[in-house]
N, C-alpha and C positions, 0 to 999 in steps of 0.2 A: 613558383605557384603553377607552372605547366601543369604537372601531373595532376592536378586537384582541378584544372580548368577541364584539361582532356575524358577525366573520370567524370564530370558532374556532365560533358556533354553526350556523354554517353547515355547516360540514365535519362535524358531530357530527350533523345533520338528513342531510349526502350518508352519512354511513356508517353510518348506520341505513335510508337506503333501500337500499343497494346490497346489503348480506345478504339483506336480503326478496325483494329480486329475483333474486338466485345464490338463495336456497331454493326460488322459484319455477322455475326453471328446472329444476333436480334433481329437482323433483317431477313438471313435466311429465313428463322424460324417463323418469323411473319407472312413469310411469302409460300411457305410448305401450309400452315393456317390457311393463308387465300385463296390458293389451288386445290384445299382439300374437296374430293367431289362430295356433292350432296348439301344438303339444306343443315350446315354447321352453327352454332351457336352463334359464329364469327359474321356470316349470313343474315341469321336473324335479328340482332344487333343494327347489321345494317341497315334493314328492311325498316327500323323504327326512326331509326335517322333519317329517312326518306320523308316517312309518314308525318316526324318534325319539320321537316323542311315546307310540306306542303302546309302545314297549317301556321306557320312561320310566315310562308308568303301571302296568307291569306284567300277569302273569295275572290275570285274573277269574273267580272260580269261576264253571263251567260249569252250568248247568241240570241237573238230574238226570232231567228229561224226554226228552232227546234222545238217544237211541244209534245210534253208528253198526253197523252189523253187517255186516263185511269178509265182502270175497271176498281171504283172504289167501292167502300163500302155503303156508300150512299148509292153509285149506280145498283149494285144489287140491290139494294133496300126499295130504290123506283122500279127498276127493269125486273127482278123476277132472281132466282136464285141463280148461282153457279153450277154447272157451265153453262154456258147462254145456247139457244139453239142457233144453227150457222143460218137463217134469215136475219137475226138479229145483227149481224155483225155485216150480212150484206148492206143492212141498211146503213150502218153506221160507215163500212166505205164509201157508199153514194153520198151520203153528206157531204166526206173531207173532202171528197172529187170535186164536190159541186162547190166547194168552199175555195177550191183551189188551191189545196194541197198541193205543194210539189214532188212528193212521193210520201206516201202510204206505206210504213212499216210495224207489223206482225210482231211483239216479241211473245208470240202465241204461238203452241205447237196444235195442229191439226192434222194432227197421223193419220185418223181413219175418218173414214166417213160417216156423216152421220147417220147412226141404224135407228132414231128414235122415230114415232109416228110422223109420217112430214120431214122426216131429216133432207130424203133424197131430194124434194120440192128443195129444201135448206140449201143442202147443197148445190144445187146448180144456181139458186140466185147468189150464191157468196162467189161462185167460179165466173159466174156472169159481168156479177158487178166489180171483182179482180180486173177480166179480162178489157171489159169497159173503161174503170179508171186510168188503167195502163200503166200505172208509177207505182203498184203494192209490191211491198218486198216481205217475203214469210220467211220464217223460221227455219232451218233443221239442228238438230241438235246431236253432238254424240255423244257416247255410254262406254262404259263397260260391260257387255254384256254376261250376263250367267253363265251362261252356257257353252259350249262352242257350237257354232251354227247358229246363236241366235240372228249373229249381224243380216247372215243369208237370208235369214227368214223374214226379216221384221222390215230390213229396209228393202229399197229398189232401186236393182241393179239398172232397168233398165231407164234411170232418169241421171246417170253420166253424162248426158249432155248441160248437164248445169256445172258440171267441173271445167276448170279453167285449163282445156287441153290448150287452148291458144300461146299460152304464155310461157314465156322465155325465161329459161332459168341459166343464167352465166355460170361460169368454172369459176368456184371458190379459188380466193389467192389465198398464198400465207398459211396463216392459220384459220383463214373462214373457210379452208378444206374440209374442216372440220364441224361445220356450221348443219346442224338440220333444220325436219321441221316436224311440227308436232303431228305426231303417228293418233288419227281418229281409230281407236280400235272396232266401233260401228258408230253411224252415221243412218239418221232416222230422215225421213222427209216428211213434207205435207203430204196428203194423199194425190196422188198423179195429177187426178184435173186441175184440182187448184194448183199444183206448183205448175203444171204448164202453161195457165193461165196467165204465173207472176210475169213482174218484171225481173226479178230475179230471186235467186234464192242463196241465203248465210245460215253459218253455224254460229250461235249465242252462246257458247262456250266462254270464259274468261277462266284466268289460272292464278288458281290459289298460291301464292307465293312464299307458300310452305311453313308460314305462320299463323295461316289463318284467315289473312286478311289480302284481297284481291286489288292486285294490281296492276296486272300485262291481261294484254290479250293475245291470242295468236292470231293475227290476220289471214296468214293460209293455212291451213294442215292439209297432209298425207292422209284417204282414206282408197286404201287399196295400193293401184298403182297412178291415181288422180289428185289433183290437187283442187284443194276447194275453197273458197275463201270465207270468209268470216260474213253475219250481216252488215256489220258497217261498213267492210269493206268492198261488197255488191253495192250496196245503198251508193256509197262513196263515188265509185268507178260510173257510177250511170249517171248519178246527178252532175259530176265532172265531164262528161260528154266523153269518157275514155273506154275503147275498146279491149275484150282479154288480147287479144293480138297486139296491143299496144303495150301491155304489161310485160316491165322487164325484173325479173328477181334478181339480185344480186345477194348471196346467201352470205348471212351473217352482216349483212349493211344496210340495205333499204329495199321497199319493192318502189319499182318506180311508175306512178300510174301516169304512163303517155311525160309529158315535159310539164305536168298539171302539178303533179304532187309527189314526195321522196318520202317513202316511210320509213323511219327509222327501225330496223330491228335488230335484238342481237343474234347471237350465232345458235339460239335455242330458237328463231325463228319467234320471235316473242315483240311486243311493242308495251311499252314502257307507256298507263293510259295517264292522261295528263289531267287529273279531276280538277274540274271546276269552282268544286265545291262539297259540301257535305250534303245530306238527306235532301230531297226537294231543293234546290239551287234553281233549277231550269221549270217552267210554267209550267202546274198541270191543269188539266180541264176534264173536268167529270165528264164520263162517257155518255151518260143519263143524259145531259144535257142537251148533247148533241140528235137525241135515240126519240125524245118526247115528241107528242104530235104539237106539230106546231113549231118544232121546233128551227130555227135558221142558224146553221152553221158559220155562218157570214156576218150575223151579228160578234163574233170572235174573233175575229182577224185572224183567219188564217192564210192569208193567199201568200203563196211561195215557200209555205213551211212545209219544214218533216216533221209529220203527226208521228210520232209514235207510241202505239196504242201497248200497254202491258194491263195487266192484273197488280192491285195492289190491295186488296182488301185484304184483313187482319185473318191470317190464316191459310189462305188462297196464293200465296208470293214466296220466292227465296228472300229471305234479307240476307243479304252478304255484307262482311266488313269493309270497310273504306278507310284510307288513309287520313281519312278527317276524323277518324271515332267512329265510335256505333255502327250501325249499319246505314245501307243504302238498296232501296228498291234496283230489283234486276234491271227492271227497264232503264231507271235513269244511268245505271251503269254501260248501258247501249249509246244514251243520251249522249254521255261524255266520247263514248268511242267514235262514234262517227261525227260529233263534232271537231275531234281534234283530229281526225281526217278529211273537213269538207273543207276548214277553214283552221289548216294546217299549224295545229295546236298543240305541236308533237314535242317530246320529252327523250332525249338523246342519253343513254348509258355511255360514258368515257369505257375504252375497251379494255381487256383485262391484263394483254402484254403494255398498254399504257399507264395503267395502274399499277405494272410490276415496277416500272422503271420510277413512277413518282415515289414507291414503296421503299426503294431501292434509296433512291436521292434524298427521303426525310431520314431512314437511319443513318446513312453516310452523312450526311449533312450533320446530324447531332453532335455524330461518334467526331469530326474532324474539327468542330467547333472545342469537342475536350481535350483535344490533342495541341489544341493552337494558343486558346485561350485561357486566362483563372477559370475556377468553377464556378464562380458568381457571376461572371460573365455567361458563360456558358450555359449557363442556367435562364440566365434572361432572354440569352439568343434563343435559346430550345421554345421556350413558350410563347416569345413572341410570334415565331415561327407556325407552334401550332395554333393559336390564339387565331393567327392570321390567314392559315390553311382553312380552317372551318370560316372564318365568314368570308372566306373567299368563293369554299363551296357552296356554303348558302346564297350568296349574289347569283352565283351563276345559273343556279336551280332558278330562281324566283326570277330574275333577268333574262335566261338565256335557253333554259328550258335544259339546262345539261347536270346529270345526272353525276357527278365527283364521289369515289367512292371515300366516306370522309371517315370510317372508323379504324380500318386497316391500316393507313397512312399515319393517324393519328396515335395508334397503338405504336405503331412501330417506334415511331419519335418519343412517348411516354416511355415505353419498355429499354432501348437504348438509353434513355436519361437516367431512369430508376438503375438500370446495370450501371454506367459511368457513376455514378452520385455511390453507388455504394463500393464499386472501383478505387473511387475517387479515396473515399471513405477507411479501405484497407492499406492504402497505398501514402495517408498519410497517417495512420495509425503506426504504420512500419517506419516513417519518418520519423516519429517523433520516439519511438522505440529505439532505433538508432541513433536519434541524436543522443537520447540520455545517456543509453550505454557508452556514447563517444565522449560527451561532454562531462560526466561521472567519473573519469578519470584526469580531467584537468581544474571543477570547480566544486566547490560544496553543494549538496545534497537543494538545498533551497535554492539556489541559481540555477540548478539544472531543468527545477520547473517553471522558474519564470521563463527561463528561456527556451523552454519547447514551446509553451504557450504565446513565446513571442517570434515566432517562424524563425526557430536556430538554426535549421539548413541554409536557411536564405544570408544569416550573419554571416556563418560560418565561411560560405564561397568564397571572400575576401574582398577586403576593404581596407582604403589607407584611412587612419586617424593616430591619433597623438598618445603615447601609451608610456608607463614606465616600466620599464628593464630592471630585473633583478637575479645577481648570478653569484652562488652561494658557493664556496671549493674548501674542502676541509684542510687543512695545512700539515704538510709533511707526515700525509696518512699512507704513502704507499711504501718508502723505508719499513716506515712502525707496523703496517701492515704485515710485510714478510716474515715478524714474529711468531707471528700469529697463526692459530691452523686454521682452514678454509671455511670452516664451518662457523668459527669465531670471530672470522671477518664480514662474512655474512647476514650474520646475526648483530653484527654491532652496525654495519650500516642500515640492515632492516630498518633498527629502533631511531636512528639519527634518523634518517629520511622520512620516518613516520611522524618524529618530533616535528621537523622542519613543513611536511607536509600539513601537521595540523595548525600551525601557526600562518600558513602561508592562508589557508581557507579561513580562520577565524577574520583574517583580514580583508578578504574578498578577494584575493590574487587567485590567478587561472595560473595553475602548475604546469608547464612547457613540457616538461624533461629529465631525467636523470642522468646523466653523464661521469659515470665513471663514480667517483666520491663527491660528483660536483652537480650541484642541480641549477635547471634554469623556471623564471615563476615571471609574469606581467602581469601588469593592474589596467583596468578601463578596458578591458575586452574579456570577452562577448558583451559583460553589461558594461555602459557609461557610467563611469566614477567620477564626479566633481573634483574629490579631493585622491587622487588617484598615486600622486606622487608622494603627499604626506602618508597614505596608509602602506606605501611601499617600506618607507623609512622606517613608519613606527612595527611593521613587520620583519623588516631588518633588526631592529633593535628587539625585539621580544625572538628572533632568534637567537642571538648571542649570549640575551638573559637566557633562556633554557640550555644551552649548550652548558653554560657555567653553574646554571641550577641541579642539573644533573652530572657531576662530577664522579661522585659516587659511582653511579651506573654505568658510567664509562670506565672507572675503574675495574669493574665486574668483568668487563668486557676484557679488559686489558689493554685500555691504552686514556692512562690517566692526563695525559695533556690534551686535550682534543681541543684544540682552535679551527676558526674556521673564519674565508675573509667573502665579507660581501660587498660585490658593487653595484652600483642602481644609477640606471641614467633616464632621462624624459624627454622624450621629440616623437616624431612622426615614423611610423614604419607601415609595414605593411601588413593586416593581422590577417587570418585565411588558415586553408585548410588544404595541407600539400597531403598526398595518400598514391599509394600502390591500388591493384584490386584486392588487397592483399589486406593492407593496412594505412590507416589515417593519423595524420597527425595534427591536430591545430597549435599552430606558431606564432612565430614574429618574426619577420626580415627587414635587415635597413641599419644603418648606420650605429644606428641608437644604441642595438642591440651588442653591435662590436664596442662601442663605449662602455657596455654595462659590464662586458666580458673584460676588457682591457682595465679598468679599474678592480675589478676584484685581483687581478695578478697583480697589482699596484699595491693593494695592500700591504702586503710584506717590505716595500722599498721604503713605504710611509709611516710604516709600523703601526696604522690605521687599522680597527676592529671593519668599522667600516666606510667606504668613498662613496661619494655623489655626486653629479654631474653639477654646474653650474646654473643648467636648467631646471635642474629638479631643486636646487639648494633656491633658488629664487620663488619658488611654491611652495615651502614648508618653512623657510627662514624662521618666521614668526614662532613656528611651535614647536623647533628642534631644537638642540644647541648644536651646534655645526661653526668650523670654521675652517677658512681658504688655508690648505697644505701645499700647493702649488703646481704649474701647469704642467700639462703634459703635451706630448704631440701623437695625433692618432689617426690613423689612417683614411682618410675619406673624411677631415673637416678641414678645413683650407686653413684655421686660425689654431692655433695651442690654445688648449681646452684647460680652462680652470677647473680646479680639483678640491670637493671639499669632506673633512673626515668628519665623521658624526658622532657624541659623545655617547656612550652605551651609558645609564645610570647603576650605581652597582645596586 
């Protein structure tokens, strides 16, 4: 049985390589998908899985620091239409000032100055009451401009000294060599006095995340050869007490404000905003209220908050989407940014050579599970797997604020599964294609599907059980044969072998062999036969009947005596499946089998149609006639074997 053990390990070493290499594949082609540049479908996907995740974790209560104070539709309905004139808005800084605001922010552009009647009067009380307050943070904003030259013309060059020349930008490692930052094609300000006025000044910029719906912001960008930061992140750096000379960038990782705060960003120079909540989350307070005579900012509690004043009346606002649904007022999109910069609220992307490697570990991981284990197993492991990868992601999002890229990973491991499952799928298709064609030459047509259906490859490797032996030799055919011309010899054992072949299957015997004139057949393998030894006999006996039914036909042939001696013995051997690359054969080995053999050459001394073993005459006794001819001695039983001839009925 070597050669059948040494063959079957071969095939079991091919199909444990060949998963590993279909998961290798699947993973490449996942990780060429993940690397692909640009905003891919594979991307967008993700980007929704994010937006799940946030509304997964739910609202987080809001800071009680931060207030928004609308320019709503009711302020204009009290105060006067849009745009307001800049005295109005002076007044409304002296309020928060006086409320004790701890800084004052603009998500208001005030480009130019005001040219209307009274503007200039306007003007200087908003620059006034700015410089007064001392904690106002305005606006800038940048564009794309029409033109070229517009950038030169519209903004002002010379108010560079609001750019963050102080700050230390370190030598990308690795792969954050490759790390930018977002290039402001122009860049607008407030008009000169007032921004000299602020306490500082940001760009309100956020970035479309290529689906639509806004999620990062850029904390610095590139306008020029300067670097500028964001309003939340001016707002941020002053209310933290940090200097730009204390500001260290580490491109592609964090900026790090002084030892206060690490902001995470990735290598687009980008920060991952970490929402609160949906629409209005954070308190607003009508601007009107604050604006009325009479009116006391103080009755509000605002002391130690950031006001943050926007527009939000129906018409007058961006609404931008949010990963909570629908939209969300620009301001409170401010609201969240500098809250998860004051009180370090930050949302961490896993980097994307670490995501190759996870990407890497869930296809290999699949593919080595099919290689190892059944397909039902493998199949369980695969899902548990991803079942367990996604709420692992999700803990850590809602827990730990870390961003797991959960689709890519998760594809990978599906698409690996789907490949193996239909691997799997061709691979036992060919098995059972195989076995029939193997097995279709030893048993009837109807056994060969029971037994694909009942995993015949796995029978077939070999197994001892208890089997009976039957070995048929036609008597004194090879003299009588030399008569004979080749083609008439051929021809006459065709039709005997076909006889004896169809006799042997009507009885459920598995056909071993042809040997010469002589064939060998066993019963109880591949399928379990109860009565395995009696149906050998009564197939013994319905050979002999046809051999002598067909006299005639053997006459034809030319050889009118045609006898033939069979012996059958029953015990334990070995049943399996010995093969070349070449060629298979499923057998019998073992003692038993040399009894079945040495009683058929017995026939002729006993003058016996046919012999059977002691063992097998004690399991058919009852419904043969059979009786003891006497013992023999044979090689490999320690005791002389009783011997019994079986009556053929004529």
């Amino acid at each position: 049985m070597q050669p059948a053990s040494a063959a079957v390990g071969r095939q079991e070493d091919k199909h444990r390589r060949i998963p590993v290499g279909l998961a290798l594949i699947c993973t490449v082609v996942m990780l060429a998908a993940f690397f692909t540049p640009g905003m891919t479908l594979l991307d967008k996907l993700e980007c929704r899985t994010v937006d799940w995740r946030f509304r997964h974790r739910g609202v987080r209560a809001p800071t009680a620091d931060i207030i928004i104070v609308a320019v709503d539709e009711e302020s204009i309905g009290q105060a006067g239409k849009w745009p307001w004139p800049r005295r109005r808005f002076a007044k409304l800084t002296e309020r928060l000032a006086a409320a004790g605001a701890r800084a004052i922010v603009y998500d208001v552009f005030f480009v130019e100055p005001d040219d209307s009647p009274g503007g200039e009067k306007g003007d200087e009380a908003f620059v006034a009451a700015t410089r007064e307050a001392g904690q106002v943070y305005h606006a800038t904003f940048g564009y794309t401009p029409p033109q070229t030259g517009a950038a030169a013309e519209s903004s002002a060059p010379e108010l560079t000294e609001y750019a963050w020349a102080q700050v230390e930008i370190m030598a990308g490692r690795g792969l954050n060599t490759l790390a930018t930052f977002y290039e402001l094609p122009a860049l607008i300000f407030p008009f000169p006095a007032l921004a000299q006025a602020s306490a500082g000044l940001g760009f309100t910029d956020v970035v479309d995340g290529g689906d639509g719906v806004f999620r990062y912001v850029t904390p610095v960008a590139r306008y020029g050869e300067q670097l500028y930061p964001s309003l939340g992140l001016a707002v941020a750096a002053n209310v933290l007490g940090v200097d730009a000379d204390k500001i260290i960038i580490n491109p592609g990782q964090s900026i790090d404000l002084g030892d206060r705060r690490y902001v995470p960003i990735d290598r687009g120079g980008r920060m991952a905003v970490n929402f609160t909540g949906p629409n209005r989350t954070y308190r607003y307070l009508s601007a009107h209220k604050l604006l009325g005579t009479g009116s006391s900012a103080a009755h509000y509690n605002l002391e130690d908050t950031i006001a943050i004043v926007g527009v939000t009346a129906p018409g007058l606002y961006d609404l931008r989407a949010c990963p909570f649904g629908g939209v969300m007022n620009g301001v409170e999109i401010q609201a969240n940014i500098i809250d998860n910069l004051i009180n370090a609220h930050f949302l961490k992307q896993v980097a994307p050579e670490k995501m190759a490697l996870l990407i890497v570990s869930m296809g290999m991981t699949v593919g080595a599970m099919f290689a190892l284990v059944t397909t039902w197993w493998a199949v369980s492991y695969a899902l548990g797997i991803l079942v367990g990868y996604n709420l692992l992601c999700t803990w850590a999002f809602a827990s730990r604020g870390l961003i797991i890229d959960m689709l890519a990973p998760s594809l990978t491991a599906l698409l690996t599964l789907l490949v193996m499952l239909i691997y799997k799928l061709a691979v036992e298709e060919r098995q059972r294609h195989r076995a029939r064609q193997a097995l279709s030459h030893f048993v009837p047509a109807q056994i060969v599907s029971q037994l694909v259906e009942e995993e015949a490859l796995t029978t077939l490797r070999g197994q001892r059980r208890v089997v009976s032996v039957l070995f048929c030799d036609l008597r004194n055919f090879t003299p009588a044969s030399e008569r004979l011309a080749p083609e008439d010899t051929v021809n006459l054992l065709n039709r005997y072998f076909q006889l004896m072949h169809e006799v042997i299957w009507e009885f459920g015997g598995t056909l071993d062999k042809f040997l010469g004139d002589a064939l060998m057949a066993f019963f109880n393998a591949p399928l379990s036969q109860a009565d395995h030894a009696l149906l050998a006999v009564r197939s013994a006996i319905e050979m002999q009947r046809r051999i002598r039914f067909n006299q005639a036909e053997w006459e034809f042939y030319g050889m009118p005596q045609m006898q033939a001696g069979i012996g059958i013995s029953t015990g334990e051997a070995l049943v399996g499946c010995v093969s070349s690359q070449a060629r298979m054969q499923y057998t019998v080995i073992g003692s038993h089998v040399n009894l079945a053999s040495r009683l058929e050459e017995l026939t002729k001394q006993f003058e016996e149609d046919i012999l059977i073993s002691e063992a097998t005459y004690q399991q058919v006794r009852e419904s043969v006639e059979a009786q003891m001819v006497g013992e023999v001695t044979v090689r490999g039983f320690a005791e002389p074997v009783k011997v019994y001839g079986v009556k053929v009925p004529t």
